[in-house]
C-alpha positions in Angstrom: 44.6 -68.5 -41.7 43.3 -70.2 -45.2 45.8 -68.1 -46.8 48.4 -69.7 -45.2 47.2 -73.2 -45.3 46.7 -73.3 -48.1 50.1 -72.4 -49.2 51.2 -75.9 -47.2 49.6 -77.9 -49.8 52.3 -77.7 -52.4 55.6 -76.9 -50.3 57.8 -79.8 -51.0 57.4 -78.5 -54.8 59.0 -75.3 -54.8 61.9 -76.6 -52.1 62.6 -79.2 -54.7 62.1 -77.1 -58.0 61.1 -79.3 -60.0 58.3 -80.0 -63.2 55.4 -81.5 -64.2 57.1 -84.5 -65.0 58.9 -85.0 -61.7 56.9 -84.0 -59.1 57.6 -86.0 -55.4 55.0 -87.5 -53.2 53.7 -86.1 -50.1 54.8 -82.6 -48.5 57.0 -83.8 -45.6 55.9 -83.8 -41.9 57.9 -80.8 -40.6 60.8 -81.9 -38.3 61.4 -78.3 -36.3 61.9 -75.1 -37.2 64.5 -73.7 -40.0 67.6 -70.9 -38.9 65.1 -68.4 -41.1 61.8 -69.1 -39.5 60.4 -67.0 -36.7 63.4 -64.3 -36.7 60.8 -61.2 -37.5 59.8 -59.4 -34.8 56.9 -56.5 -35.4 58.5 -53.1 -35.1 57.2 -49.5 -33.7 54.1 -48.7 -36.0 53.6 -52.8 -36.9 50.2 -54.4 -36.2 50.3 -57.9 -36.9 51.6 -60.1 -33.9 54.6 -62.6 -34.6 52.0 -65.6 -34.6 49.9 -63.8 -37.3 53.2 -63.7 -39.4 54.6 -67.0 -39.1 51.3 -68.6 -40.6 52.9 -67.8 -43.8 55.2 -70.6 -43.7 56.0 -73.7 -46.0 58.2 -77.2 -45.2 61.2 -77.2 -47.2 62.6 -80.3 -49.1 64.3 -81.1 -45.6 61.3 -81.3 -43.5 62.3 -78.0 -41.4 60.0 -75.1 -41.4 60.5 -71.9 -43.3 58.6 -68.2 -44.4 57.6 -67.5 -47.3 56.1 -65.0 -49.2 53.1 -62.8 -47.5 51.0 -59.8 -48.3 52.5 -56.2 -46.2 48.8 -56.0 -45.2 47.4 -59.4 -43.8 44.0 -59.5 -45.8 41.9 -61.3 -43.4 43.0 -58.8 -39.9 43.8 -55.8 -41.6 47.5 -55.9 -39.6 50.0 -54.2 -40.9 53.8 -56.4 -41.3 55.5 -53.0 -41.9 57.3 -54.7 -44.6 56.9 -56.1 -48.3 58.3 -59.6 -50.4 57.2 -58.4 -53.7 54.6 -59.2 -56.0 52.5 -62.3 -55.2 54.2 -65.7 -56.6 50.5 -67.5 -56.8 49.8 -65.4 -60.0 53.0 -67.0 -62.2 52.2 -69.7 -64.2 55.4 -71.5 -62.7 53.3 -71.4 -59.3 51.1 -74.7 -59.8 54.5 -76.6 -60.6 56.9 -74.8 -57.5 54.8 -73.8 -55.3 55.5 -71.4 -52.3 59.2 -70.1 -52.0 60.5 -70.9 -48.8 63.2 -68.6 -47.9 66.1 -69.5 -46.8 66.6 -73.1 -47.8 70.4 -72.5 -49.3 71.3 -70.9 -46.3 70.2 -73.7 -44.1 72.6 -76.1 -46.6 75.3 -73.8 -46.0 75.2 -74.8 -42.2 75.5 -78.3 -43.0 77.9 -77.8 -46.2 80.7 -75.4 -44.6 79.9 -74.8 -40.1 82.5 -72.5 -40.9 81.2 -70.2 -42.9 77.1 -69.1 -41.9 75.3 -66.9 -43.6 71.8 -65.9 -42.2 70.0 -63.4 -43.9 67.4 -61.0 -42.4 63.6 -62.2 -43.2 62.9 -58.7 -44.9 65.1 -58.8 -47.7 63.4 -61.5 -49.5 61.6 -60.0 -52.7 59.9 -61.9 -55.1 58.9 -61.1 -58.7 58.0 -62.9 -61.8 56.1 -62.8 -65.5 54.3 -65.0 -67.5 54.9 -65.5 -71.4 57.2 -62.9 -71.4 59.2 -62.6 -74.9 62.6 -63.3 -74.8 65.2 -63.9 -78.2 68.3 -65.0 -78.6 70.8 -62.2 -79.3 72.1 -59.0 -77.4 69.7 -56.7 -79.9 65.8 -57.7 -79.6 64.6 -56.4 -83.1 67.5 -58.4 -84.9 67.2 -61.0 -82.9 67.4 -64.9 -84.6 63.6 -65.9 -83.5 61.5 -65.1 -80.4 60.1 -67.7 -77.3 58.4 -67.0 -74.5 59.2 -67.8 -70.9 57.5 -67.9 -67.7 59.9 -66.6 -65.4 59.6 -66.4 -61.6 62.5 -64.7 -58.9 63.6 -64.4 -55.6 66.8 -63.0 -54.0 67.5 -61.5 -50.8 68.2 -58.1 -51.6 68.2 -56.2 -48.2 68.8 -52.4 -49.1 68.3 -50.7 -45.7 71.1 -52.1 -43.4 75.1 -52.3 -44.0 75.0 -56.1 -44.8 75.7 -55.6 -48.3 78.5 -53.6 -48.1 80.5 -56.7 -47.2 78.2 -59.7 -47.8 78.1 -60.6 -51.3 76.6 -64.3 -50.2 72.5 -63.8 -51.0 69.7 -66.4 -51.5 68.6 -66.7 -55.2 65.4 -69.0 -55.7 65.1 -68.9 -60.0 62.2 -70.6 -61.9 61.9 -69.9 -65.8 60.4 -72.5 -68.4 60.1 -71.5 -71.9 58.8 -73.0 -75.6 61.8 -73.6 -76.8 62.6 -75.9 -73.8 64.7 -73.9 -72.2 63.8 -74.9 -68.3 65.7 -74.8 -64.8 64.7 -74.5 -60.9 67.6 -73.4 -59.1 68.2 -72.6 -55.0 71.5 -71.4 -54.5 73.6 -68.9 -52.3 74.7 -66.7 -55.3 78.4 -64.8 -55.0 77.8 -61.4 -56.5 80.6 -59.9 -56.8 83.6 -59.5 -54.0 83.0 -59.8 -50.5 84.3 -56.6 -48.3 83.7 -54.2 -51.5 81.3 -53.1 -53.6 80.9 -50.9 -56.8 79.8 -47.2 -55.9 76.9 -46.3 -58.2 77.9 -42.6 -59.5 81.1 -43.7 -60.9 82.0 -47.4 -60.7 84.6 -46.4 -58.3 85.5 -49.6 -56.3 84.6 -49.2 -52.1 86.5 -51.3 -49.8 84.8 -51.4 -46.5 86.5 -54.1 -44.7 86.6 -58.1 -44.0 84.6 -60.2 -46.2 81.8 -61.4 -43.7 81.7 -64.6 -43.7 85.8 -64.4 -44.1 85.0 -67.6 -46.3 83.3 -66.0 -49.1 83.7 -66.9 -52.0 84.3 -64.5 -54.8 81.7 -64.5 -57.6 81.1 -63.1 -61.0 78.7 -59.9 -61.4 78.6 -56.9 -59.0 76.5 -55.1 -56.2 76.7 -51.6 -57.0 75.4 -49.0 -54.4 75.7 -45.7 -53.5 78.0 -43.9 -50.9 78.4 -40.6 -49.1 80.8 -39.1 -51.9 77.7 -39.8 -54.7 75.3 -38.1 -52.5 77.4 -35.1 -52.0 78.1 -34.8 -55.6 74.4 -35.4 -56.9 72.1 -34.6 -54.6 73.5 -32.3 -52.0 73.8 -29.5 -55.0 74.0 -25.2 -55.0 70.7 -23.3 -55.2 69.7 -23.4 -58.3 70.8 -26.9 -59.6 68.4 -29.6 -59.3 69.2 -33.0 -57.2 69.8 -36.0 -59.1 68.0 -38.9 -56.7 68.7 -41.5 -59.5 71.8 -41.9 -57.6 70.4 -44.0 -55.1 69.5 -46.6 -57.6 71.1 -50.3 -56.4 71.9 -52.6 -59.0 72.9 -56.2 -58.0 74.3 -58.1 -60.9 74.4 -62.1 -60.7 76.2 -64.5 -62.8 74.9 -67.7 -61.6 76.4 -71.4 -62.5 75.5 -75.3 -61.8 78.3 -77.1 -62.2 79.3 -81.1 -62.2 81.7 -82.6 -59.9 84.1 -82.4 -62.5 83.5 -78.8 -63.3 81.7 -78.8 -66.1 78.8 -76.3 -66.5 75.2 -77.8 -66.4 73.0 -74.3 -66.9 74.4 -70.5 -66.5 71.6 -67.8 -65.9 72.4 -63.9 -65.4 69.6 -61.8 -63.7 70.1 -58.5 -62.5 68.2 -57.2 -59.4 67.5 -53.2 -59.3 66.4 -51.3 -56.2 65.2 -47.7 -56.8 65.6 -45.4 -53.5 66.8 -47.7 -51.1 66.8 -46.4 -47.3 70.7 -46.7 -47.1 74.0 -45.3 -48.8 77.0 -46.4 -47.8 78.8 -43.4 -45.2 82.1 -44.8 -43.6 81.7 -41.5 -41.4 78.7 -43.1 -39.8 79.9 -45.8 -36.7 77.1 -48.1 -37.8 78.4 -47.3 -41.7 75.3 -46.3 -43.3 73.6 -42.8 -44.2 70.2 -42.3 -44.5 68.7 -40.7 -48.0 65.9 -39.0 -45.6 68.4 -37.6 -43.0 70.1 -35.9 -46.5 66.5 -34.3 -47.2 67.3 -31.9 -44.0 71.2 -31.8 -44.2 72.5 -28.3 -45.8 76.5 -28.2 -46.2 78.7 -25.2 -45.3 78.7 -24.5 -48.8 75.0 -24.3 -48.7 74.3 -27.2 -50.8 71.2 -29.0 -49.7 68.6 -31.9 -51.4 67.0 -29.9 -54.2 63.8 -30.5 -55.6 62.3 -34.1 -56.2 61.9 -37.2 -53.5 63.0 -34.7 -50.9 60.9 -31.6 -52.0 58.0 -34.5 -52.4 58.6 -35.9 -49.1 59.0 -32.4 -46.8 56.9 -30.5 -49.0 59.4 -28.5 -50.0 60.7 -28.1 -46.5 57.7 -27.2 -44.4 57.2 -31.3 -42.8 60.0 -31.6 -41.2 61.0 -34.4 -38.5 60.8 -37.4 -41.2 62.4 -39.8 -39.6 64.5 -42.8 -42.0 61.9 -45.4 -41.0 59.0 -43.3 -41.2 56.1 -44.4 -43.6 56.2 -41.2 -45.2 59.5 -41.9 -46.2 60.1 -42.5 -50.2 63.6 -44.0 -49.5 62.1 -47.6 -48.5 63.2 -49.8 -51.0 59.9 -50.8 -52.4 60.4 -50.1 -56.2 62.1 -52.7 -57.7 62.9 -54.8 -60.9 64.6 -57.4 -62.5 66.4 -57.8 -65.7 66.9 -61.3 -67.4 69.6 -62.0 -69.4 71.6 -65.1 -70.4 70.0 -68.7 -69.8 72.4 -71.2 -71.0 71.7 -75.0 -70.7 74.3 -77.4 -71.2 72.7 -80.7 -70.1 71.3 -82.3 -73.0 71.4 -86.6 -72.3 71.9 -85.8 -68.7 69.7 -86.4 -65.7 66.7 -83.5 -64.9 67.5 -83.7 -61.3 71.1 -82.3 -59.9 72.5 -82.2 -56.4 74.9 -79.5 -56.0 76.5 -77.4 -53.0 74.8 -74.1 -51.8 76.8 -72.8 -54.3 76.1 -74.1 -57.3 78.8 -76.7 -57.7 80.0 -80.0 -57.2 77.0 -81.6 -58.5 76.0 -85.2 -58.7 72.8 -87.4 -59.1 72.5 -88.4 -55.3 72.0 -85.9 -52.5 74.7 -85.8 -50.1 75.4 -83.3 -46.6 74.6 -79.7 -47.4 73.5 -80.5 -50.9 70.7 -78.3 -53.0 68.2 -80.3 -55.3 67.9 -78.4 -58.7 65.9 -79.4 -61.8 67.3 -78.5 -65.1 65.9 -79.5 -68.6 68.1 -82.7 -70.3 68.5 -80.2 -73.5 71.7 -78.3 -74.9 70.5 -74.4 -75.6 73.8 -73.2 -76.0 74.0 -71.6 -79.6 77.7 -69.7 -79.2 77.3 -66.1 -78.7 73.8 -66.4 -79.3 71.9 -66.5 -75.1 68.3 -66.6 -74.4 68.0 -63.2 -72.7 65.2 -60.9 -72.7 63.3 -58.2 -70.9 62.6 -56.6 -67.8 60.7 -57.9 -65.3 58.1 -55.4 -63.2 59.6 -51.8 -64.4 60.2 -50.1 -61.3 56.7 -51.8 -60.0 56.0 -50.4 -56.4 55.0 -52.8 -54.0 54.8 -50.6 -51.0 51.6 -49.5 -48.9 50.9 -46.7 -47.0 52.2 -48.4 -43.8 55.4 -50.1 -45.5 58.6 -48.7 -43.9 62.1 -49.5 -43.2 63.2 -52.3 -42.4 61.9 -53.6 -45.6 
């Protein structure tokens, strides 16, 4: 496929993350497949066969061969994938200097850095969004703000939202490009901690969910939070008396980083923030269920003894008001798929003026040095110091609910 060849040209770019200034030689030969490559398998209703999918694929900085990002709808067969990875990275400006995001990279590290401790992520849950000249300011209020830059900014993190993984996983690929006028620059791959693994942050009322063993046990805790919904929000906002209308704003996922490269000795190199939103996921979390998760759709047809039932909006849309019934979760008429998305940028702090552009560090983030080592990540950070106090380079929000589904796009996605 040309579209996928093509994306071969530039692939050790993006797996190093790197600038203008510091581009490598050659892409590598690939040595063998990566643990992330070749794991999707089409689905009931999916078109495309598993060779038509693992076209889209890139070399990563350590010669193994991974996915990458891919239309839902392959554009030269018509197939459908069933499932989405966002909006198209060859648009961002960052794109001629990166390259194609091959996914899973960190992950693969990890294996090498701690055999204890894996963490393989399903090859759906990899999204994808980015802007070009976006504004951004320093200070928390943008029309008081100090002066303005703009930034080029391009994201990935695994955010699946239709299994039970994120309940207790709080280990999740992050791939995050931004360059901006002021200098402000960093290319980061990194297994970010969001929040405690074994818990998360229920969506209605910040209530804290225990669900069980971290998974990997190994996790480490990290800064931010996942917050999602569970049974006890659904029954209070959308399962609701005749006459009251269903709140399906609920269902809205917010996963909230707080990302750091650090030195060997501990010291911070660059600090970024970004929070990832998912609007009507296909999951809530429903300790009732032996699997753990409800399903949004299933609540569309569920009436309580009380008589409370879904009223009015995604389920009334969906059913028309009642008269389709027999949606099932992973049907493409479903609206809880996780396709509408966004991302919020906040703080980019760099603390690396004098030093070297080009960082090893663990899949986490830290111990970082100036020559690779066994389960290291290569990162690229500008040799400037943006760090003005309380005043961060944050900004705005990338793709505003943007929907990236298709009429065939369903869950898993």
């Amino acid at each position: 496929m040309r579209a996928a060849t093509s994306m071969l040209v530039a692939i050790v770019l993006v797996a190093a993350g790197c600038s203008d200034e510091n581009l490598p030689g050659a892409p590598p030969t690939p040595s063998g497949p990566s643990a992330a490559f070749g794991i999707w398998v089409p689905g009931p209703g999916d078109d495309c066969t598993v060779e038509q999918h693992d076209q889209y694929s890139v070399v990563g900085p350590d010669g193994k061969l991974y996915p990458t990002w891919h239309p839902p709808v392959d554009p030269q067969t018509g197939c459908s994938f069933g499932h989405e990875h966002g909006r198209d990275p060859r648009g961002s400006d960052l794109y001629r200097s990166v390259g194609p995001i091959p996914f899973g990279v960190a992950n693969e590290a990890l294996d090498t850095w701690d055999p204890s401790g894996p963490r393989h992520e399903d090859h759906v849950g990899h999204k994808v969004e980015w802007e070009n000249d976006v504004p951004m300011h320093f200070g928390s209020d943008a029309a008081n703000a100090i002066f303005e830059v703009r930034c080029d900014v391009l994201a990935k993190l695994h955010q699946g939202s239709h299994s039970k993984d994120a309940f207790t996983n709080n280990l999740h690929e992050l791939v995050y490009h931004i360059r901006c006028s002021d200098g402000t620059e960093m290319h980061v791959t990194m297994m970010a901690a969001i929040g405690t693994p074994g818990q998360f942050q229920r969506s209605c009322d910040g209530t804290t969910v225990v669900v069980g063993p971290a998974t990997p046990a190994n996790s480490p805790d990290g800064g931010g939070q996942r917050i999602i919904p569970d049974r006890f929000c659904v029954e209070q906002e959308i399962l609701r008396p005749a006459g009251q209308q269903s709140n399906f704003g609920v269902l809205h996922e917010s996963w909230q980083t707080s990302n750091r490269l650090a030195r060997e000795d501990g010291r911070t190199i660059a600090a970024f923030n970004p929070y990832f939103q998912v609007f009507r996921p296909s999951r809530f979390y429903d300790p009732a269920q032996t699997a753990l998760v409800g399903r949004p759709m299933d609540v569309c047809y569920e009436v309580l003894p009380s008589g409370a039932r879904a009223q009015g909006g995604d389920c009334a849309e969906a059913t028309a008001d009642g008269t389709i019934t027999g949606i099932a979760y992973n049907d493409p008429r479903s609206p809880f798929n996780g396709v509408r998305r966004q991302v919020d940028i906040n703080d980019n702090v760099i603390r690396n003026a004098g030093g070297p552009t080009v960082w090893y560090t663990d899949p986490f983030g830290g111990h970082g040095r100036t020559e690779s080592f066994p389960g290291a990540v290569r990162q690229w950070v500008a040799h400037i110091d943006n760090d003005r106090g309380d005043l961060q380079l944050e900004g705005p929000t990338l793709g505003r609910e943007r929907d990236y589904g298709t009429t065939r796009t369903h869950v898993p996605n």
